[in-house]
N, C-alpha and C positions, 0 to 999 in steps of 0.2 A: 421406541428406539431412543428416543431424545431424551427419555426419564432415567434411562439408564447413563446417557454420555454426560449428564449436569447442565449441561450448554443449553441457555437461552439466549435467541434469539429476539430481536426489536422490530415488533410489528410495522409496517410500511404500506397503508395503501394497495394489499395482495388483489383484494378483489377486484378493485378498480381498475389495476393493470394486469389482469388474466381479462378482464371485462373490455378493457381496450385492447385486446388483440383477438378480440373473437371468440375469447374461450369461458367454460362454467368454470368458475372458482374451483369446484371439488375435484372434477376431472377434467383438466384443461388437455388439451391436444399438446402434444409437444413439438415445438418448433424445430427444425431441423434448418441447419441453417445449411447451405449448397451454393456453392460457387463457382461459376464454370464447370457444370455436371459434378464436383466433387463435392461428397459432404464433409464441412470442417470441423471439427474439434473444436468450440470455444471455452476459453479460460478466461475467467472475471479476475485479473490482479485483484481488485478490492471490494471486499466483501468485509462485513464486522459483522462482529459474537461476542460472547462473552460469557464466563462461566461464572455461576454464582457460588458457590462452593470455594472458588479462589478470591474473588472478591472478599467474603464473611472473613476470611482470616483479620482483614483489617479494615474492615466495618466499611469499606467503604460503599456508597447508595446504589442500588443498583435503578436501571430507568423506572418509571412509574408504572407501578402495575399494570393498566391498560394498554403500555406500548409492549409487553412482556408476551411472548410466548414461546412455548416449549412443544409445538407440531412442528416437528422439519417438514409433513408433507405440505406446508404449507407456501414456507420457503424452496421446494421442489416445486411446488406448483408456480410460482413464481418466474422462479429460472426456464422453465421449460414455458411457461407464456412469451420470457424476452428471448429466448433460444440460445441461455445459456448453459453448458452444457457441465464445465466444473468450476466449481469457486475457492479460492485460496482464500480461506478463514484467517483474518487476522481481529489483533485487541488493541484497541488503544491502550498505551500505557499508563494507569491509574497509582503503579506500585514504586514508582523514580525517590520517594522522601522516604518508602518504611526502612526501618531498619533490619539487619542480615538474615536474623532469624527469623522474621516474620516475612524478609522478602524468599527468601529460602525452600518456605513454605508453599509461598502463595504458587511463587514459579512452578515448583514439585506436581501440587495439585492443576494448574493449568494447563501444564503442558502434557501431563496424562492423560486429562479427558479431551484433549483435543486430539489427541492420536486415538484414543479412543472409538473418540467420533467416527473421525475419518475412515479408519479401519471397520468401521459399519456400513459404511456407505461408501466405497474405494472410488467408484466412480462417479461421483460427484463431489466428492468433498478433499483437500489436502489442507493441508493449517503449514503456518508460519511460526517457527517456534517465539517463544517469547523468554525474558530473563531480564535479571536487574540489573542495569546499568548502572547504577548507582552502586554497584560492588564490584567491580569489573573483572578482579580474579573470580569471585563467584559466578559471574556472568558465563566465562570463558569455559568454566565445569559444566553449567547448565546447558549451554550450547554444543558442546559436543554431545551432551549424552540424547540432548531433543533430535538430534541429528542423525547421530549412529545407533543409541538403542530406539528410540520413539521413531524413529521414521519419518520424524518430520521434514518441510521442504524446503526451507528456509530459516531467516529470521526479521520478523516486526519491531520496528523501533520508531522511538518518536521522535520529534524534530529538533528534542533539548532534551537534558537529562536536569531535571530541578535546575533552571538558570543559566547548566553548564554546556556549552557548544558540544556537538558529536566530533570536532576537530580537537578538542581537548588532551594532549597527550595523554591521558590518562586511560583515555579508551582505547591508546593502543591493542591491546593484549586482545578486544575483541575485535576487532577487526581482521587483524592477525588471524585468528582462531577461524574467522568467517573464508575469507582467502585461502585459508589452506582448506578449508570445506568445500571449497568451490560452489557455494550458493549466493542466493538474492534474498539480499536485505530490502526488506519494503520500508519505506521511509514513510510516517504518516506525522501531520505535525498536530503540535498539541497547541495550539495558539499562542500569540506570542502575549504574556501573561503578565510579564516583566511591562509591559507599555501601560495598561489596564490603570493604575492608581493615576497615572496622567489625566486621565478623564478622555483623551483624545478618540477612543475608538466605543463610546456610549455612545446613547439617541438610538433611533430607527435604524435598524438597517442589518440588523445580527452583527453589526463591522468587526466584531472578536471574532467569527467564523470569515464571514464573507469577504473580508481583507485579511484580519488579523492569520486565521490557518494556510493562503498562499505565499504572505508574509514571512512566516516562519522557516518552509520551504524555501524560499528564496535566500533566507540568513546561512540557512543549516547547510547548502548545497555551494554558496559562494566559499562558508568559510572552510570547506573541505577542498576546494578547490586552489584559494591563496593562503592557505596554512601547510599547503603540503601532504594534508592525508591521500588525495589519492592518485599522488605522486608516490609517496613512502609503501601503498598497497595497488600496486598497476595490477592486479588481480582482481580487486576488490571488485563489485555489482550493484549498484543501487537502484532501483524503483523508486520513484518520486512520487506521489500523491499529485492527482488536481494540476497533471499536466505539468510537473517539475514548478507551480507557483506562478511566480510573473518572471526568473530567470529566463526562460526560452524565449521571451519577448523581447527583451532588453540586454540580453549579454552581451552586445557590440560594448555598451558601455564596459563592461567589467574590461574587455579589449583596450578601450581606448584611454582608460586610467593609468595602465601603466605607461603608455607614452605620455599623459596630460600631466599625470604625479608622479613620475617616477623614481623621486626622491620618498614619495611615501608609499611605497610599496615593493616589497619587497622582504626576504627574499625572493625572488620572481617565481612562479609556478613552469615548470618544465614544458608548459606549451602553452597556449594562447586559453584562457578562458573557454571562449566559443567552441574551443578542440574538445574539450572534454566533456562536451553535448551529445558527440559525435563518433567518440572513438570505443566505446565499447561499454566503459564502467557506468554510465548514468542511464537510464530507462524511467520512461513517463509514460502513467494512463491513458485513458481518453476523456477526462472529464474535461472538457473543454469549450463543451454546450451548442457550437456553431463549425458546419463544415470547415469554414472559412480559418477557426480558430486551430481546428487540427490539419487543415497543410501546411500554415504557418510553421506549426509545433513541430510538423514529417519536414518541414524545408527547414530548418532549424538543428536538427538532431540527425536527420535519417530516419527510413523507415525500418530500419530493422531495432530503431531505439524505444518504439511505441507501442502500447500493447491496451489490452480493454481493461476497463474498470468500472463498475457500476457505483461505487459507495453505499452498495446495501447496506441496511433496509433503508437508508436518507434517498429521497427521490429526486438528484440533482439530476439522471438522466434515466426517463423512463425506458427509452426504445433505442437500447447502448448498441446493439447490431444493426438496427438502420442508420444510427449517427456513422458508424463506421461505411455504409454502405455508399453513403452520401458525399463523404468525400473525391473533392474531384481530383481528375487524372491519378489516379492509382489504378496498378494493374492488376490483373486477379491474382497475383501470386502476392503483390502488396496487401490486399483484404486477410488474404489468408493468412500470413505470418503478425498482423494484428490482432487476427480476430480470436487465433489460436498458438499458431505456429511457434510464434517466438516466444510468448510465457511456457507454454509445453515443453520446452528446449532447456527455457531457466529452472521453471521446477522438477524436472523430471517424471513428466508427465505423458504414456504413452497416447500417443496420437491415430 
């Protein structure tokens, strides 16, 4: 099935974590996940793919052979060790500098084998359309048609487009296009790349991922919020990556600047920073490693703004349904709109 759809997936540690839940690698048990006598429906916001057939148009590497493979039952077996039940496919974006016709291209061929896929496997798999940012009219073509002829359920973007903010007027027109789609933009960030010549985020520690990818998040979601974009799109839906970054932790600040500077800021955002955690358009995973880190994150946002995320195949959270299970004081109707409910709502996903 998988040689037919192009889509390779990035090997992850399968055996080890069908092996830590009790299960044989080849035919693992499938986890059903039940809460309060009902069984739920769960949806992984962030999962990664990637199609090599769209890459080659512009050479760009794909991972190293040994992390490479092309068994979905593998990544099936996978999801049903953590008792995940669908995964919304998205790609980092690689394609933000080609140019038209080769972005054109590359789009065309991705986002047919992603629909593709999915249409293979309906109930386990949906994709997040993809398209070039970096041509925004073209973007706006691609997007409707990932949407209305491909069936796709969304759309995947990155947390900059080559250097330039997603607040950028220029991205109006997809935005626009997104809002009157009524879908969810997953937001995944591509590090912040511009700091790098600094030297400041070398040495130990991956800090271009492990800081630099919440960092980015953090820029991409402030500057949408005090430039006005989603004020100018009150429709608009964003998914945030990695628990919306280090914003959810620290937004009193964004709050308290415009009383501290409020000579430098402005024009003012139509409501309080902190509001726009809370009021409908912003949505965050659960990567966030510690109970303690996602109530913060549900007292912060609302629990109807939170939803699961694994970051397939990267193993930042082995056992994403018991991190959810573990959080304290939520009630069973909270687990469930986390665990499933509220992504199935955003993607159109029957339940």
């Amino acid at each position: 099935m998988s040689n037919q759809s192009g889509l390779t997936f990035t090997h992850c540690a399968v055996t080890a974590a069908a092996a830590g839940h009790g299960h044989d690698h080849t035919h693992p048990r499938r986890r059903e996940v039940v809460v309060a006598g009902k069984r739920v429906k769960t949806v992984d916001i962030h999962a990664h793919t990637i199609v090599p057939e769209a890459a080659a148009v512009i050479n760009h590497p794909l991972e190293a052979p040994g992390l490479l493979w092309s068994n979905v039952s593998d990544r099936i077996a996978e999801m049903d060790a953590e008792g995940i039940d669908v995964e919304a496919l998205s790609i980092n974006p690689f394609w933000y500098r080609a140019e038209r016709d080769a972005a054109a291209e590359l789009i065309r061929i991705q986002n047919e084998k992603l629909a593709e896929f999915c249409a293979a496997t309906p109930d386990r798999f949906v994709a997040f359309a993809t398209v070039a940012l970096q041509h925004p009219e073209l973007a706006v073509e691609q997007l409707e048609y990932a949407i209305k002829t491909l069936g796709l359920r969304g759309l995947s973007v990155g947390g900059s487009v080559a250097g330039q903010e997603l607040a950028d007027p220029k991205f109006h027109p997809v935005w626009a296009k997104a809002e009157e789609l009524g879908i969810l933009i997953f937001m995944h960030p591509l590090g912040t790349r511009e700091l790098e010549p600094s030297g400041r985020l070398k040495g130990s520690g991956l800090l271009t991922n492990t800081i630099g990818n919440p960092l980015e998040t953090t820029i991409a979601l402030s500057h949408l919020i005090f430039e006005g974009t989603l004020d100018r799109f009150p429709g608009l839906k964003i998914c945030a990556a990695h628990g919306g970054g280090f914003l959810p932790s620290y937004a009193n600040r964004s709050d308290a600047v415009i009383t501290t500077f409020p000579n430098r800021v402005g024009p003012l955002p139509k409501k309080k920073p902190t509001q726009y955690l809370k009021d409908g358009q912003l949505f965050f995973d659960s990567i966030m490693f510690t109970p303690e880190g996602m109530r913060h994150l549900i007292a912060e946002s609302g629990v109807g703004q939170v939803v699961i995320g694994t970051d397939y195949p990267f193993p930042w959270n082995r056992v994403p349904v018991d991190h959810i299970m573990s959080i304290p004081d939520l009630s069973d109707d909270d687990r469930i709109a986390i665990l499933g409910g509220t992504a199935a709502k955003l993607l159109g996903i029957e339940n």
